[in-house]
C-alpha positions as CSV (number, residue, x, y, z in Angstrom):
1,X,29.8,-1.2,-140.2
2,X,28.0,-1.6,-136.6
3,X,29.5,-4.4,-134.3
4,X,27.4,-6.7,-132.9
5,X,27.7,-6.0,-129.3
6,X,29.3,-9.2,-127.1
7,X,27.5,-12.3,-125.2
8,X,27.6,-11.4,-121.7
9,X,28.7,-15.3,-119.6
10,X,28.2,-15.6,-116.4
11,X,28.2,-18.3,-113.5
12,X,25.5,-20.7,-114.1
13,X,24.2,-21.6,-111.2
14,X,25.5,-25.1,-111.0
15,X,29.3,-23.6,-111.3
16,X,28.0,-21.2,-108.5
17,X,26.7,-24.2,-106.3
18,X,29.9,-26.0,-106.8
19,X,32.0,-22.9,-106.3
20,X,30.6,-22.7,-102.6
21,X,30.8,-26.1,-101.9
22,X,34.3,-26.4,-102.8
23,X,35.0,-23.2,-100.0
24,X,32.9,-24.9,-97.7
25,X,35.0,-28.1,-98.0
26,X,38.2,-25.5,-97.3
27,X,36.7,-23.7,-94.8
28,X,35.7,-27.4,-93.1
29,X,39.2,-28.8,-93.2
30,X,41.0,-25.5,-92.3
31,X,38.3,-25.4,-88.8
32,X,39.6,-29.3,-88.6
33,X,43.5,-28.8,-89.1
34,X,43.0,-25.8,-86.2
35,X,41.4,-27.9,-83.9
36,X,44.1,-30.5,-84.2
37,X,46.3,-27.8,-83.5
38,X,45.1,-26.5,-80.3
39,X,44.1,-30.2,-78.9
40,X,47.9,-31.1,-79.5
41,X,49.4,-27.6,-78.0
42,X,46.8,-28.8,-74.7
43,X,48.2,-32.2,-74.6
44,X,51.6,-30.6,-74.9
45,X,51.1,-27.9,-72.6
46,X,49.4,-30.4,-70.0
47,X,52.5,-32.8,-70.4
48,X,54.9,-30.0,-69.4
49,X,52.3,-29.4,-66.5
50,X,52.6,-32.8,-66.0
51,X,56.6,-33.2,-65.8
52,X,57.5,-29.8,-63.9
53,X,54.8,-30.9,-60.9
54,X,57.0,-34.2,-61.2
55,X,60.4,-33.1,-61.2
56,X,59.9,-30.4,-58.6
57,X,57.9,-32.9,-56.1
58,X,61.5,-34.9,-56.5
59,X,63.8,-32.2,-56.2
60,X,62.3,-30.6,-53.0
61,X,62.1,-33.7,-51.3
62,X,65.3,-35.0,-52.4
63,X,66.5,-31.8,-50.8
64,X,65.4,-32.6,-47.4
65,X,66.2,-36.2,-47.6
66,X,69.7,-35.0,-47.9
67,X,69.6,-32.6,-44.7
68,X,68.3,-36.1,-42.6
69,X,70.9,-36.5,-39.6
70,X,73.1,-33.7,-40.3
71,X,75.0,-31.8,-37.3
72,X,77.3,-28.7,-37.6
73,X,78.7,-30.0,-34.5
74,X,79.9,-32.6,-32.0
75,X,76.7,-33.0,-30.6
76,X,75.2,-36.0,-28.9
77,X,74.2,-38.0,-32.4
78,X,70.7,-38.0,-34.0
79,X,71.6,-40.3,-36.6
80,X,70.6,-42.9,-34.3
81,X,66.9,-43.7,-33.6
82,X,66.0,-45.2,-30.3
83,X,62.2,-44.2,-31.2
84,X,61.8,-47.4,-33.4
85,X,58.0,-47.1,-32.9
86,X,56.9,-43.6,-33.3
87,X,60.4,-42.3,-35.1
88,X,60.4,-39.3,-32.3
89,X,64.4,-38.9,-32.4
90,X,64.9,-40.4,-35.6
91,X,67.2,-38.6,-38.6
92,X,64.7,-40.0,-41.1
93,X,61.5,-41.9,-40.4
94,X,58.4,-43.1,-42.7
95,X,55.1,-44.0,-42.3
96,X,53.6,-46.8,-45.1
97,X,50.1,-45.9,-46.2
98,X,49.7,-49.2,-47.6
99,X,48.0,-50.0,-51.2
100,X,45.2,-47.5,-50.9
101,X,47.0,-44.5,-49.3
102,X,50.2,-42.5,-49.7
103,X,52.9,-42.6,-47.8
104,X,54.8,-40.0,-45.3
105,X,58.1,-39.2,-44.5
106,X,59.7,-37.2,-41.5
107,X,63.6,-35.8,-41.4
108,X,65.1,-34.2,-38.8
109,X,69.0,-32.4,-38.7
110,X,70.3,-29.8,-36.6
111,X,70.7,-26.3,-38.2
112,X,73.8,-24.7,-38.1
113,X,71.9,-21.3,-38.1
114,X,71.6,-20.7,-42.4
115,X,69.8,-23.4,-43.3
116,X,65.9,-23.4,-44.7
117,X,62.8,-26.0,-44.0
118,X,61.2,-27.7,-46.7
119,X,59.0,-25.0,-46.8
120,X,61.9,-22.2,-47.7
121,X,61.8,-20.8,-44.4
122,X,64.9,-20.2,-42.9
123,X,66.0,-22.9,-40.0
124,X,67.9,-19.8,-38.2
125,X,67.3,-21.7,-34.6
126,X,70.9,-22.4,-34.4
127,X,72.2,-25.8,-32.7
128,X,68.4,-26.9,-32.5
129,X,66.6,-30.6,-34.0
130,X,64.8,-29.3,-37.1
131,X,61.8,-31.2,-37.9
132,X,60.2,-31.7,-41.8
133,X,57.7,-34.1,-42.7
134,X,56.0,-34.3,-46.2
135,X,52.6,-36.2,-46.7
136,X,50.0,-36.0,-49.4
137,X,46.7,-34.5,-48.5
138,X,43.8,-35.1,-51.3
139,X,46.0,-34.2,-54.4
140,X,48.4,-31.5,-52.6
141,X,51.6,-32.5,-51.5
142,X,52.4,-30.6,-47.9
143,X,55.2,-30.3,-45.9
144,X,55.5,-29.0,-42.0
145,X,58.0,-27.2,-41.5
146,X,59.1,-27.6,-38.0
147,X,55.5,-27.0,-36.6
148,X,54.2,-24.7,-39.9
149,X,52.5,-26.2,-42.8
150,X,52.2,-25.5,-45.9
151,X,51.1,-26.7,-48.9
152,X,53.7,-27.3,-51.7
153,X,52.2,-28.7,-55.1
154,X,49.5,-29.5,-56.9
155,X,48.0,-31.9,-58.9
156,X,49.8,-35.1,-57.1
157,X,47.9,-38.6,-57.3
158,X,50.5,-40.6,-55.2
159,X,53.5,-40.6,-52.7
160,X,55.2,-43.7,-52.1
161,X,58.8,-44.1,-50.6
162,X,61.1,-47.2,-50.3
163,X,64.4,-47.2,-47.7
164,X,67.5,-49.1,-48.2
165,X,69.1,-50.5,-44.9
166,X,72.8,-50.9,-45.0
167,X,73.7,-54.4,-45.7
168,X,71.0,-55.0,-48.0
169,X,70.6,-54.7,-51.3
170,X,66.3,-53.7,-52.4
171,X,64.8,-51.1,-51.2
172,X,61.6,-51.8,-48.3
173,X,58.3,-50.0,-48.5
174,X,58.5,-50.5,-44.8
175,X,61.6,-51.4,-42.4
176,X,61.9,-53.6,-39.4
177,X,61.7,-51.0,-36.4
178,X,65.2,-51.9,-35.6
179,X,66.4,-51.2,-39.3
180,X,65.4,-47.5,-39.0
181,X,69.0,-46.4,-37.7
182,X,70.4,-48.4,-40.7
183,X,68.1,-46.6,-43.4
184,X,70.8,-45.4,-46.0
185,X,69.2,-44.5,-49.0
186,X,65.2,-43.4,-50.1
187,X,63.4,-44.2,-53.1
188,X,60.7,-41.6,-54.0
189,X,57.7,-42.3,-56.2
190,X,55.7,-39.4,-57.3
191,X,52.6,-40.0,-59.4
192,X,51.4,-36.6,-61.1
193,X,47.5,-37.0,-62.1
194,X,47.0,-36.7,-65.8
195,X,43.9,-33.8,-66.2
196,X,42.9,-34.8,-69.7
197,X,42.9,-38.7,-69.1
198,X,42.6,-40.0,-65.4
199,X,43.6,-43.3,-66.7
200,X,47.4,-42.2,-67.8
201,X,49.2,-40.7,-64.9
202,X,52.8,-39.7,-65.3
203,X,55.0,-41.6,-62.3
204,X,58.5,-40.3,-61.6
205,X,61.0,-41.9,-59.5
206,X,64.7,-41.3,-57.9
207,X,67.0,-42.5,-55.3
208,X,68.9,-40.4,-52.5
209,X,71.5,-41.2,-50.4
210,X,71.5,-40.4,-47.1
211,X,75.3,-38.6,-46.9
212,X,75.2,-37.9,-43.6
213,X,75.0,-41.9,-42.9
214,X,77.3,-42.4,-45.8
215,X,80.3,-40.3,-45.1
């Protein structure tokens, strides 16, 4: 007996059409769950950005802050200031830029022959007045290093400092001159500019004692 040979099925076309569209929906949110991916590892990747330009602005002038005033020796004191105007022979001295503008900030100790600048460069001009000043320039923080400047960071909106004077308890954006000897603590504010939204800065903030006033 012969057998009847078998039906040949196939994809209509309407199971075809839907076939393709259902890829096309998995190919659409696949494309959408990748972008979501990389536009979150940017934002993360711009906050650490973000954080580390923070943080190191602090630490390196927290550094220096520390090094206002001090003297490996006996000699005649420049913890003083007799400057009050210009802050010439002051340990630590700031200029207020106001609402619209940053601020600076000048420090001077005496190396003892193995200490650095602000800058890294060794102070090796033993029993000499070291001078470092930080200010902002556009959005690069910069620091002179006893007559050499150099630029430091990146990506820095704003500088603002505050000084404590002894006997006082809130820090000043700007001291009486005659308060400048008296200065014994700095508040830094660092605002790091925010690439992927202007509007959202990060702002980082600490406090330093000034130990060679404080011992």
């Amino acid at each position: 007996m012969k057998r009847r040979p078998r039906a040949q099925h196939g994809l209509t076309l309407v199971e075809l059409m839907l076939a393709l569209a259902v890829g096309l929906l998995l190919i659409a949110a696949s494309v959408q769950v990748f972008s979501s991916m990389s536009q979150n590892a940017r934002a993360q990747e711009n906050l650490a950005r973000m954080q580390e330009t923070g943080r190191l602005a602090l630490e390196l002038i927290s550094r220096e802050i520390r090094l206002a005033g001090y003297e490996s020796k006996p000699f005649p004191r420049i913890l003083g200031c007799t400057d009050t105007a210009n802050g010439s022979d002051c340990a630590i001295f700031g200029t207020d830029g106001g609402a619209d503008q940053s601020d600076g900030l000048t420090i001077r100790f005496r190396s003892d022959g193995h200490m650095r600048g602000c800058t890294g460069r060794e102070a090796n001009e033993k029993d000499t007045v070291w001078v470092d000043s930080f200010r902002l320039d556009a959005s690069t923080l910069r620091c002179n290093d006893n007559g050499q400047t150099q630029p430091l960071l990146d990506g820095i909106r704003r500088l603002d400092f505050g000084y404590l004077v002894e006997g006082t308890a809130n820090y000043v954006d700007e001291p009486a001159a005659s308060d400048w000897p008296r200065v014994i603590g700095v508040r830094i504010t660092v605002e790091v500019a925010n690439a992927r939204d202007t509007n959202r800065p990060l702002t980082f903030t600490t406090t330093v004692g000034l130990r060679n006033r404080l011992r």
